[in-house]
C-alpha positions as CSV (number, residue, x, y, z in Angstrom):
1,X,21.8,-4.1,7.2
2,X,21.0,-4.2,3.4
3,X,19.0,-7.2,3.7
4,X,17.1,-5.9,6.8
5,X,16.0,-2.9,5.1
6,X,15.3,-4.5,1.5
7,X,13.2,-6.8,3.6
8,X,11.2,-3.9,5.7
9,X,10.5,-2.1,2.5
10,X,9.2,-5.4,0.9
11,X,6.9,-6.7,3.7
12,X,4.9,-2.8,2.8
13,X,4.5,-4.0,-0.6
14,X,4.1,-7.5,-0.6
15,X,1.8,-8.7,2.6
16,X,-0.4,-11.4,2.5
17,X,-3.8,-10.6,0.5
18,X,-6.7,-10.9,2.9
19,X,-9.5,-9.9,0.5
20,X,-9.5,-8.5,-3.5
21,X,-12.8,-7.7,-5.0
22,X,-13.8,-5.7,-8.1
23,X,-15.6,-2.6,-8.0
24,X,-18.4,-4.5,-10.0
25,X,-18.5,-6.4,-6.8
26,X,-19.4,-4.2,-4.1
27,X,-18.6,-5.5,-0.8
28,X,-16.8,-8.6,0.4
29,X,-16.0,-10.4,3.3
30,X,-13.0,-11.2,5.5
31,X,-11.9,-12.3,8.5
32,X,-8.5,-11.2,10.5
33,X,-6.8,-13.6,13.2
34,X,-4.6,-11.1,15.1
35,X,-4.8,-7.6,15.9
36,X,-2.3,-5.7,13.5
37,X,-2.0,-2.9,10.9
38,X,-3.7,-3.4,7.1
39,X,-3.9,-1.5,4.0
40,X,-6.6,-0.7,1.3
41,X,-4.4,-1.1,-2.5
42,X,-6.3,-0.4,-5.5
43,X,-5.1,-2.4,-8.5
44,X,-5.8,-1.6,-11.8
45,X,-4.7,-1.8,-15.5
46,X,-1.5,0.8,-16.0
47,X,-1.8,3.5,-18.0
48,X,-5.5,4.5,-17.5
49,X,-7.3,6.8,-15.4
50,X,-8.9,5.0,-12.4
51,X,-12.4,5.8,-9.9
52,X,-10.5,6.4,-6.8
53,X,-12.5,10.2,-7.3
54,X,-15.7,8.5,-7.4
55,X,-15.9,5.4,-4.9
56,X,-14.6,5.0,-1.4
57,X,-14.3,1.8,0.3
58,X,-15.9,1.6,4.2
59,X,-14.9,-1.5,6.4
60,X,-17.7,-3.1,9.2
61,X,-17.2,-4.9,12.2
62,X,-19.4,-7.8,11.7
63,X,-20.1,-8.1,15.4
64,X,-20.3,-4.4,16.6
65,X,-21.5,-3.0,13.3
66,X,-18.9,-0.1,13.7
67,X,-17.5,1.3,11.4
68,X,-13.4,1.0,11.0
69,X,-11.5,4.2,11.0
70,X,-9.0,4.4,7.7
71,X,-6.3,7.0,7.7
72,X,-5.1,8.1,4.7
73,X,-2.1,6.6,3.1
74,X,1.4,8.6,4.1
75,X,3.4,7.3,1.7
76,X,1.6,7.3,-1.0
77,X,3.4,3.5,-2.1
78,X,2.6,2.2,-5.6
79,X,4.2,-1.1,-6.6
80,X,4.0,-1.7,-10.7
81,X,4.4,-4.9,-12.9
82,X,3.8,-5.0,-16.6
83,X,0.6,-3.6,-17.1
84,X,-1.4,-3.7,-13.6
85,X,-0.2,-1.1,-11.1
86,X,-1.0,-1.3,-7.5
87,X,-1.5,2.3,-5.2
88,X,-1.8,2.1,-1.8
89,X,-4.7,4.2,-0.3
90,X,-6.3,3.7,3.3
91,X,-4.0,2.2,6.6
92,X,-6.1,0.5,9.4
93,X,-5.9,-1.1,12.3
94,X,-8.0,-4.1,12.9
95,X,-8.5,-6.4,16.3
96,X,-9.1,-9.9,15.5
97,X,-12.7,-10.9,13.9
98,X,-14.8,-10.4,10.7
99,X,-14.9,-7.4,8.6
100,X,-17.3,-6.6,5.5
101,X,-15.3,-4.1,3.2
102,X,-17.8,-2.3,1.0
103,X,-17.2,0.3,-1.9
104,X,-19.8,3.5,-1.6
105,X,-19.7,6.2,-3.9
106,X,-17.3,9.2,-2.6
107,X,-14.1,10.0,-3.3
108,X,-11.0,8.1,-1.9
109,X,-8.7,11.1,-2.5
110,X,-7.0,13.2,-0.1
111,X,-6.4,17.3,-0.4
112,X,-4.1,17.7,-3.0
113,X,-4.9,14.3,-5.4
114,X,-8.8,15.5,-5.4
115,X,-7.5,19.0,-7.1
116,X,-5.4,17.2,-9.6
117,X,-7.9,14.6,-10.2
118,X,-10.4,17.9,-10.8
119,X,-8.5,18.9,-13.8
120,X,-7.8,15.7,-15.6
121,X,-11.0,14.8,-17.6
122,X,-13.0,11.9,-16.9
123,X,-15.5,9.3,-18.4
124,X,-17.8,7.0,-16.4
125,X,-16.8,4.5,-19.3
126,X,-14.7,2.2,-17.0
127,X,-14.4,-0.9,-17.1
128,X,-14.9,-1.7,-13.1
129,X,-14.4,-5.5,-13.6
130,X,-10.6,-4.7,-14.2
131,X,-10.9,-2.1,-11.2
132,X,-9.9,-4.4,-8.0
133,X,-9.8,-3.5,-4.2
134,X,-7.3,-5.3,-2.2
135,X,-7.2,-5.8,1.9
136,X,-3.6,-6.4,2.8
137,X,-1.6,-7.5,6.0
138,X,0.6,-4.3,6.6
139,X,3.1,-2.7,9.2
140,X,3.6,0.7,10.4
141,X,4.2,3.1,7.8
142,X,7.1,4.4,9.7
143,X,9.2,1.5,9.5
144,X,9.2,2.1,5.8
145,X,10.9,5.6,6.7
146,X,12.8,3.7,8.4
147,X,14.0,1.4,5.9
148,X,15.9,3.6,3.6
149,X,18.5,5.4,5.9
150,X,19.2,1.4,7.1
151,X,19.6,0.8,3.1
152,X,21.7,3.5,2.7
153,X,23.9,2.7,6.0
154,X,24.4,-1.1,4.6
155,X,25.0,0.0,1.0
156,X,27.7,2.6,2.4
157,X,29.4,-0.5,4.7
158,X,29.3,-2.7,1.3
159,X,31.1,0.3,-0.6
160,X,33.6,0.8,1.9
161,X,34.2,-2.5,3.3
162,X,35.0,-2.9,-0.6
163,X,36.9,0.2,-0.7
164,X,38.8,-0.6,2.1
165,X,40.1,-4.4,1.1
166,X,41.0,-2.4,-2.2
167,X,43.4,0.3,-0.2
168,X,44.3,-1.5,2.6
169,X,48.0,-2.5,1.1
170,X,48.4,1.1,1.1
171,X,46.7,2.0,4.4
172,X,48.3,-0.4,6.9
173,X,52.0,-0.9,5.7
């Protein structure tokens, strides 16, 4: 059960990249092959404050010219290495085809980030080149809730399957 859940929390973090293009950038292009759940990531250098306040991204059907609904991230997932850092933003659900992602200028923040983000001061100095948007091959965000009570049930088994061979002497004479 460990395993199972370790795994359902990585597959969150860690799908297959579909598209990653700067902010300098502007739009890009890609194509999905089967229906299924995807997520907007911003990456950027750690430690620095980022233009999630001042761009948005939008997504395009190619073929319909519609534009694709994005919900805003639940759970709020941030996955870190040495000094890039990864935020999850949008979920989406996308049916087979091609999609242009383009970044307008808005705000990508949700109730209480935009009040936060309102009191930190900003520059327009940024670097955008170091300022990435990734498209990324998902799954339901509750299977990540999901995930840590099936972590915690498999940790508990290792602990007292452990427990158990330690006392059993005792236990069953």
């Amino acid at each position: 059960m460990l395993v199972k859940g370790i795994k359902l929390i990585r597959r969150s973090f860690y799908g297959p990249v579909f598209l990653e293009i700067s902010y300098q950038q502007g739009s890009g292009k890609f194509s999905v092959t089967e229906a299924g759940n995807f997520s907007i990531w911003h990456k950027a250098p750690l430690m620095r404050r980022v233009p999630i306040d001042k761009y948005k991204p939008q997504i395009f059907n190619e073929l319909t010219k519609e534009e694709v609904r994005l919900s805003y991230s639940f759970t709020g997932m941030h996955a870190n290495g040495f000094n890039e850092g990864r935020m999850e933003l949008f979920t989406f659900y996308a049916q087979p085809g091609n999609y242009t992602l383009q970044i307008t200028e808005g705000s990508s923040l949700s109730g209480m980030q935009s009040v936060v983000a309102k009191i930190i001061p900003s520059s327009n100095n940024w670097d955008l080149s170091r300022h990435f948007i990734q498209v990324r091959k998902t799954q339901p965000q509750i299977f990540v809730f999901l995930a840590i009570p099936i972590i915690i049930l498999g940790a508990g088994g290792i602990i007292g399957g452990f427990v158990l061979g330690l006392v059993a002497d005792q236990v069953f004479k």
